[in-house]
N, CA, C and O atoms as a GROMACS GRO file, in nm:
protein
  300
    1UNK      N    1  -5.848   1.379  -0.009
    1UNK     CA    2  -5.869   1.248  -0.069
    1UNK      C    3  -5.998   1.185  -0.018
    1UNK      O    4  -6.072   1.114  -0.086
    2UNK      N    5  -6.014   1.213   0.088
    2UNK     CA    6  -6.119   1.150   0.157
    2UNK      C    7  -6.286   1.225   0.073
    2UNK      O    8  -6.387   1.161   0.044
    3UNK      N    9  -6.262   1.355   0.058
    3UNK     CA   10  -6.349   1.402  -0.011
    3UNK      C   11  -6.420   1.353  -0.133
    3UNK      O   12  -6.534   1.346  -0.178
    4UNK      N   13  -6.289   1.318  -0.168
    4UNK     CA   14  -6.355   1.234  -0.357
    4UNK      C   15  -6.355   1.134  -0.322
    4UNK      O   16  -6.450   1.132  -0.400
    5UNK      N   17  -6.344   1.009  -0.269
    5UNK     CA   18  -6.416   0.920  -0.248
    5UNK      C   19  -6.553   0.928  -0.212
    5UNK      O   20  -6.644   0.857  -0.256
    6UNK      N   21  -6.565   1.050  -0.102
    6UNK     CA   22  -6.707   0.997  -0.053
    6UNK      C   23  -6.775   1.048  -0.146
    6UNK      O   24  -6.888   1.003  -0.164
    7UNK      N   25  -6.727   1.155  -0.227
    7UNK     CA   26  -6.812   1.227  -0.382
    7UNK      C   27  -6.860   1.150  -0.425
    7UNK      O   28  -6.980   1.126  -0.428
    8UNK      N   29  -6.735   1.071  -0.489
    8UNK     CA   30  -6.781   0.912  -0.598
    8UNK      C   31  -6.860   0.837  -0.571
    8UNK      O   32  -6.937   0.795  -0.657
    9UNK      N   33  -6.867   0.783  -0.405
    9UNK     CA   34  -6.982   0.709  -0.360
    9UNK      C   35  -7.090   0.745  -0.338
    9UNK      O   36  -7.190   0.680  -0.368
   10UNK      N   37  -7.092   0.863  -0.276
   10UNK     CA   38  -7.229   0.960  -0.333
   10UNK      C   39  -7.328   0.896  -0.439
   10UNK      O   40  -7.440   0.848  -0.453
   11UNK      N   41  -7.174   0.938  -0.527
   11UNK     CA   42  -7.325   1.002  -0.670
   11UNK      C   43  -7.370   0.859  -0.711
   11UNK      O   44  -7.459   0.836  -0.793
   12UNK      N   45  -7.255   0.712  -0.604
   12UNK     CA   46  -7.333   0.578  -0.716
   12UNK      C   47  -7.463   0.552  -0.648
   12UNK      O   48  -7.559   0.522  -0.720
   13UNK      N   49  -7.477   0.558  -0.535
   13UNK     CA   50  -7.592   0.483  -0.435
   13UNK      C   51  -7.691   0.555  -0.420
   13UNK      O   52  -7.711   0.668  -0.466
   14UNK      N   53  -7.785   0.462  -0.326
   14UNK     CA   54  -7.911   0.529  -0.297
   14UNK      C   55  -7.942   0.589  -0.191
   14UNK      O   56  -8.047   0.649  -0.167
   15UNK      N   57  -7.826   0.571  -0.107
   15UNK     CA   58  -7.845   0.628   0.032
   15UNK      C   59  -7.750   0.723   0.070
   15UNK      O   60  -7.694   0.696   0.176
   16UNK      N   61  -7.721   0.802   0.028
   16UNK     CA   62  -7.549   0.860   0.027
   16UNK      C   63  -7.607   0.890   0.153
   16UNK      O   64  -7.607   0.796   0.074
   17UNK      N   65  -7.669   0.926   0.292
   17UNK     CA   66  -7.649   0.942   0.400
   17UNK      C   67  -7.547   0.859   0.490
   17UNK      O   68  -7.475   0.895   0.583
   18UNK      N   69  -7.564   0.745   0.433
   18UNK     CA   70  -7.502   0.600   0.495
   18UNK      C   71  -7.367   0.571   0.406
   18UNK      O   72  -7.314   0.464   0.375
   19UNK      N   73  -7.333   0.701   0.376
   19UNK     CA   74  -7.186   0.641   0.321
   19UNK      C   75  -7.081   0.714   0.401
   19UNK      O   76  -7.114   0.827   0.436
   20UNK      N   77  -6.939   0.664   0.445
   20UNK     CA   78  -6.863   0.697   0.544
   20UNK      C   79  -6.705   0.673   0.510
   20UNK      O   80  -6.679   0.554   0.496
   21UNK      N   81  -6.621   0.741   0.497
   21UNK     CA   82  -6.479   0.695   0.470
   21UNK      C   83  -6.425   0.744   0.598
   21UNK      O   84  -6.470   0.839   0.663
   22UNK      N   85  -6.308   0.656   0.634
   22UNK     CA   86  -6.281   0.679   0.730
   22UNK      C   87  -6.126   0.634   0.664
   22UNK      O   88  -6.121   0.547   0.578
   23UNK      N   89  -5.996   0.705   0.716
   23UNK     CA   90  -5.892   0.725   0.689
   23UNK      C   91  -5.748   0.620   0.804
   23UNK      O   92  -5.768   0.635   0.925
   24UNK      N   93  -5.662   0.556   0.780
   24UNK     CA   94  -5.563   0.508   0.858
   24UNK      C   95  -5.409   0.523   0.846
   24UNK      O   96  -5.363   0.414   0.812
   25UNK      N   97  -5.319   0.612   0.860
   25UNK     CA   98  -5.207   0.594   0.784
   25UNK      C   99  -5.106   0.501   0.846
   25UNK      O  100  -5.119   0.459   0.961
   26UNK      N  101  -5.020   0.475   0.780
   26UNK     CA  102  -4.920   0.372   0.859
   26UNK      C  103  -4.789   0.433   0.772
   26UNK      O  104  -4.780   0.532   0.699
   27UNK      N  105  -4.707   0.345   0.804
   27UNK     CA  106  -4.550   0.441   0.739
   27UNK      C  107  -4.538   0.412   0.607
   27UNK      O  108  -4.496   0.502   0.534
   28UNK      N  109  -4.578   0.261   0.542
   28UNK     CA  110  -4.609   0.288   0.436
   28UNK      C  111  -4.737   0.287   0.367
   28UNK      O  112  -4.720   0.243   0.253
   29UNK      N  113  -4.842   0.313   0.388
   29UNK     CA  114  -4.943   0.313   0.302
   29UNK      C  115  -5.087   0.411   0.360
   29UNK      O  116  -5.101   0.462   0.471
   30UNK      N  117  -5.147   0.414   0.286
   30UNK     CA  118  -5.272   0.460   0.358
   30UNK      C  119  -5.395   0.420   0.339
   30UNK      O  120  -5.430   0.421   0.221
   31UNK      N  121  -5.469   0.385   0.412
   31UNK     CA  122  -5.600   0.291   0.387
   31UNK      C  123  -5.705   0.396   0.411
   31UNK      O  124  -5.704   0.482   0.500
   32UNK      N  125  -5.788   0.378   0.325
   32UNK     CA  126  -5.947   0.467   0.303
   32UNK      C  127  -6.061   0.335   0.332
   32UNK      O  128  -6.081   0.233   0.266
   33UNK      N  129  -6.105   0.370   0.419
   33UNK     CA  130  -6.210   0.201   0.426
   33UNK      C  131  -6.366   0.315   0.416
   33UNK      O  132  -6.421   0.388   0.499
   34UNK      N  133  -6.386   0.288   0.302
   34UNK     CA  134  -6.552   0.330   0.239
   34UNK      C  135  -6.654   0.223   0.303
   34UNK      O  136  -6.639   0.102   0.313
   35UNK      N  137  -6.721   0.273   0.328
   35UNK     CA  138  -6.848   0.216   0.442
   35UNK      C  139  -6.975   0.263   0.350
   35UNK      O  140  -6.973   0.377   0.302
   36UNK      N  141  -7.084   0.177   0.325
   36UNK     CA  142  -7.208   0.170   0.219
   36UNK      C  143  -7.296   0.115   0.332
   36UNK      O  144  -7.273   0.071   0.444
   37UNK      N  145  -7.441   0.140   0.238
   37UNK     CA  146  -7.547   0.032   0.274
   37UNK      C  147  -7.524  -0.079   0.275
   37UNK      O  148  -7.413  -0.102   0.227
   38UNK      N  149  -7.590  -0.189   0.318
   38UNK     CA  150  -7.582  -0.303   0.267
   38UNK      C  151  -7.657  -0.314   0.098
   38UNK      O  152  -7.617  -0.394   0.014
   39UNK      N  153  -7.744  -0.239   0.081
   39UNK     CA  154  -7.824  -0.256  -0.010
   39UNK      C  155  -7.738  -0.197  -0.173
   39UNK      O  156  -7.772  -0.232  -0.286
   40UNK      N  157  -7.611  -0.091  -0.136
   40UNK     CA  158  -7.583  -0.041  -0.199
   40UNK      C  159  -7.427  -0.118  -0.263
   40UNK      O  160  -7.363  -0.097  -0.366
   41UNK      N  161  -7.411  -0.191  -0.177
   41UNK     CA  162  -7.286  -0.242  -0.207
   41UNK      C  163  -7.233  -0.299  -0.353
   41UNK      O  164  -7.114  -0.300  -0.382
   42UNK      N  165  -7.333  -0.343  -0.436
   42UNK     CA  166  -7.330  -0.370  -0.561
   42UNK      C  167  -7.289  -0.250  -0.665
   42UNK      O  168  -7.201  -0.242  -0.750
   43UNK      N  169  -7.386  -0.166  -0.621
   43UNK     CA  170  -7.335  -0.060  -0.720
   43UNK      C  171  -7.183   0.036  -0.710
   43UNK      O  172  -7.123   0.108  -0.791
   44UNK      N  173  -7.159  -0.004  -0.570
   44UNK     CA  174  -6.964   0.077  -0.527
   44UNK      C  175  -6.902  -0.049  -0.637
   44UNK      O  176  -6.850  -0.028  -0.746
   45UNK      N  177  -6.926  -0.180  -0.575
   45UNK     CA  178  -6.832  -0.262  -0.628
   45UNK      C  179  -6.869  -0.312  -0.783
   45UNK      O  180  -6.793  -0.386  -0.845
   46UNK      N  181  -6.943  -0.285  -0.814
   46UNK     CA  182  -7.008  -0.327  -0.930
   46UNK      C  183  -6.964  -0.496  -1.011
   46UNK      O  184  -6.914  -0.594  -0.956
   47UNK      N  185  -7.014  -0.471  -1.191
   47UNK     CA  186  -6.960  -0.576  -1.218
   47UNK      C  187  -6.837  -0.646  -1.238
   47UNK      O  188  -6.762  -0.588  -1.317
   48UNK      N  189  -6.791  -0.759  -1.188
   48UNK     CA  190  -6.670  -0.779  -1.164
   48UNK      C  191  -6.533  -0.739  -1.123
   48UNK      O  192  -6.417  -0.771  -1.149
   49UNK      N  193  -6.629  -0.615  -1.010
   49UNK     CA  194  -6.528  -0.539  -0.922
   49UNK      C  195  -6.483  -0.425  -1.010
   49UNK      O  196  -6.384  -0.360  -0.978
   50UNK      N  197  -6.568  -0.391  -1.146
   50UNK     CA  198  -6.503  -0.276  -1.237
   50UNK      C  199  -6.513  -0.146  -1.139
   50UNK      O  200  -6.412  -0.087  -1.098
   51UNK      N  201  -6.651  -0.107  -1.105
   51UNK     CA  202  -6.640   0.045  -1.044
   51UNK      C  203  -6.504   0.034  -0.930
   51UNK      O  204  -6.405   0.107  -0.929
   52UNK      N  205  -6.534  -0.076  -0.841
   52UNK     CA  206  -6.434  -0.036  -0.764
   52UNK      C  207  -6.246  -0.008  -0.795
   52UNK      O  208  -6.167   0.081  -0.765
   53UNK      N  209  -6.234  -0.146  -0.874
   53UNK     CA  210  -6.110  -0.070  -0.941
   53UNK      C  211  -6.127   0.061  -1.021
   53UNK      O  212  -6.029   0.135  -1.013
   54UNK      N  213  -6.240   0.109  -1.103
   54UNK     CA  214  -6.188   0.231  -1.104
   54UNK      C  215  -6.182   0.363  -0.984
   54UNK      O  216  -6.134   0.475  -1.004
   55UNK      N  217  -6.238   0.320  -0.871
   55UNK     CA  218  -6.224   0.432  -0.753
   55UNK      C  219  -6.090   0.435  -0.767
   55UNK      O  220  -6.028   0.527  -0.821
   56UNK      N  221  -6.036   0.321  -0.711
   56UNK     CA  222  -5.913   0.263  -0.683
   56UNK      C  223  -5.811   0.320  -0.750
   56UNK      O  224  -5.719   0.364  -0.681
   57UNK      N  225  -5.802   0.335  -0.916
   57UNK     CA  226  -5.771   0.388  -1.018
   57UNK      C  227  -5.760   0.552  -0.957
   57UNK      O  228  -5.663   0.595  -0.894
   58UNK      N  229  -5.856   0.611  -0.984
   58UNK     CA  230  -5.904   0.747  -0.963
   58UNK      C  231  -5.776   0.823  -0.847
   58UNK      O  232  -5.701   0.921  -0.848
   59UNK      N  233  -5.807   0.722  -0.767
   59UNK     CA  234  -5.778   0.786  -0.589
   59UNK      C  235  -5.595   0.773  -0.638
   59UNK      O  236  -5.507   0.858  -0.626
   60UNK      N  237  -5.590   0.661  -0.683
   60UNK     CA  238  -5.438   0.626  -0.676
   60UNK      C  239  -5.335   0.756  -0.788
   60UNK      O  240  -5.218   0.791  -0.775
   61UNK      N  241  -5.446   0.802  -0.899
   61UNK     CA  242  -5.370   0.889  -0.955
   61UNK      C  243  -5.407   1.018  -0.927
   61UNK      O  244  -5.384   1.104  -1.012
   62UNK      N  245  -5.452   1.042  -0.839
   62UNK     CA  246  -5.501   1.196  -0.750
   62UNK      C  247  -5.410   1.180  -0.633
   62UNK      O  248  -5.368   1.288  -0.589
   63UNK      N  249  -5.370   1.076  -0.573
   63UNK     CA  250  -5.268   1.077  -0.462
   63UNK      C  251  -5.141   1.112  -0.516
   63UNK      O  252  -5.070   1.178  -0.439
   64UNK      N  253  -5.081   1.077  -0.656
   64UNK     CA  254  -4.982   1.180  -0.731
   64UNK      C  255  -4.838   1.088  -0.665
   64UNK      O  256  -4.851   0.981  -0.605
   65UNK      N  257  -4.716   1.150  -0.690
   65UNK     CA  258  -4.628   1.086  -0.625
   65UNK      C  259  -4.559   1.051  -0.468
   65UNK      O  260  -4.442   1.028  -0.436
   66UNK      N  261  -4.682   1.059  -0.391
   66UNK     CA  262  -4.619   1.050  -0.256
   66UNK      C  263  -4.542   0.927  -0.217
   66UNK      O  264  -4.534   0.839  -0.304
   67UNK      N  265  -4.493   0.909  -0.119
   67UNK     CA  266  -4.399   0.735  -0.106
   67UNK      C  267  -4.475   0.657  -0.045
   67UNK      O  268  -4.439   0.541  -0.021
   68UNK      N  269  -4.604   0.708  -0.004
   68UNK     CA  270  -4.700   0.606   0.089
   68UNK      C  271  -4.807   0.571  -0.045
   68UNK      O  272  -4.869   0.649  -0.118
   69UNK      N  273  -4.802   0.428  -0.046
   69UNK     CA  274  -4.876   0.375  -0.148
   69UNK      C  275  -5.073   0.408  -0.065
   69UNK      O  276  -5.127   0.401   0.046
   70UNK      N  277  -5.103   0.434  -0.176
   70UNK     CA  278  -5.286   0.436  -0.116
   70UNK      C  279  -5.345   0.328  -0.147
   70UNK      O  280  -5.310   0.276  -0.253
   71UNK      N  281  -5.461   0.253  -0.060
   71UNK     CA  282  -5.569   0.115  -0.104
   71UNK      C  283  -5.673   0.212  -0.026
   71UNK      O  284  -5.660   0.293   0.066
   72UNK      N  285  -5.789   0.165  -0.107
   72UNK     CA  286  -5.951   0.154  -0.074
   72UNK      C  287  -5.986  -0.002  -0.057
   72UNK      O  288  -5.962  -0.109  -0.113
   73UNK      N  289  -6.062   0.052   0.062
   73UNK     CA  290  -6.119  -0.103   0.139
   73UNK      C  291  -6.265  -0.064   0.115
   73UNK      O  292  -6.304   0.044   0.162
   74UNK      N  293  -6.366  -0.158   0.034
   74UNK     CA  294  -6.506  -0.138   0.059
   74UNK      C  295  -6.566  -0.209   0.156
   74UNK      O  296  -6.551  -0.331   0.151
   75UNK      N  297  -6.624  -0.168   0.233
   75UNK     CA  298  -6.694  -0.268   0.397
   75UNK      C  299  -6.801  -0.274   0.363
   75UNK      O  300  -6.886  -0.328   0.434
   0.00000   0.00000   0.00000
């Protein structure tokens, strides 16, 4: 999972060096906190938060039926 996120953020920005997911689980959920440029942050979250709900989208139906709900955090 961690993979396709950082894919996706990859291919939006300009710096994909400076992009970083880093993973947390807890009993119920699991948090992906995506780490950007500062400069790039517009284009993860885009207009009116569309790209990011669709990561969000993406990740949540690639995580499939597990019982731990998944969120993406953009920093």
């Amino acid at each position: 999972m961690k993979e396709l996120i950082e894919w996706i953020a990859v291919s939006l920005v300009d710096h994909p060096d400076q992009v970083t997911v880093t993973e947390r689980k807890t009993e119920e959920r699991v948090v992906y906190e995506l780490s950007v440029a500062k400069e790039d942050l517009g284009k993860v979250i885009g207009r009116q938060g569309r790209i990011a709900k669709a990561i969000r989208t993406v990740v949540n139906v690639a995580h499939g039926k597990e019982k731990r709900r998944v969120w993406v955090e953009i920093k």
